[in-house]
Residue, then its C-alpha position, 0 to 999 in steps of 0.5 A: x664126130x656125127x650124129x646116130x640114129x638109135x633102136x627108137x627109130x625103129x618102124x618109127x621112120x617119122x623123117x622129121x630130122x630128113x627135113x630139116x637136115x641142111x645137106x641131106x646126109x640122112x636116108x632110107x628106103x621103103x625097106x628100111x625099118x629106121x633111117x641112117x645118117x652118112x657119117x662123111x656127109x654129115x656136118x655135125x650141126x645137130x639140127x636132126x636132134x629136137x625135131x624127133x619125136x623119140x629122141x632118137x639122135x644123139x652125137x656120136x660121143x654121147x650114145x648111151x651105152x646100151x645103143x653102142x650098136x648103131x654106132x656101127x649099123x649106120x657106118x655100115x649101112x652107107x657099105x652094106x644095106x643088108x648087113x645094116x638091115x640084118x643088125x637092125x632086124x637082130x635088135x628088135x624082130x620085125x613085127x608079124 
């Protein structure tokens, strides 16, 4: 199991969940519209959950059905910035 950033965090990025994580297997980048957890560094432990703002963490086992695609948008991420970059931006179009 790991944890998933949702299409919530989208141009949200308040990194709460950054700063409590106690190996810091969450990241972004400036170009990034969300941020991403590396699923073979997280340890489970569920701290990034109550601090966001939008309740945009969930186990993986417990997204809810419509937020399936981030499932497979943070694995990528870790392999292919752009890809993951490109689903996001197909979710929810950039503003402007």
């Amino acid at each position: 199991m790991t944890y998933v950033v949702t299409e919530t965090c989208i141009d949200l990025k308040d990194k709460s969940c950054i700063e409590v994580c106690p190996v810091d297997c969450i990241h972004e980048a400036d170009e990034d519209r969300m941020v991403y957890i590396d699923p073979d560094e997280c340890i489970d432990c569920g701290a990034c959950v109550d601090p966001c703002p939008v309740d945009a963490i969930y186990a993986e086992e417990d997204v809810p059905q419509p937020q399936l695609p981030f499932v497979e948008i943070n694995k990528v991420y870790f392999k292919d910035k752009g890809t993951a970059r490109g689903k996001v931006d197909a979710v929810k179009a950039p503003a402007g």
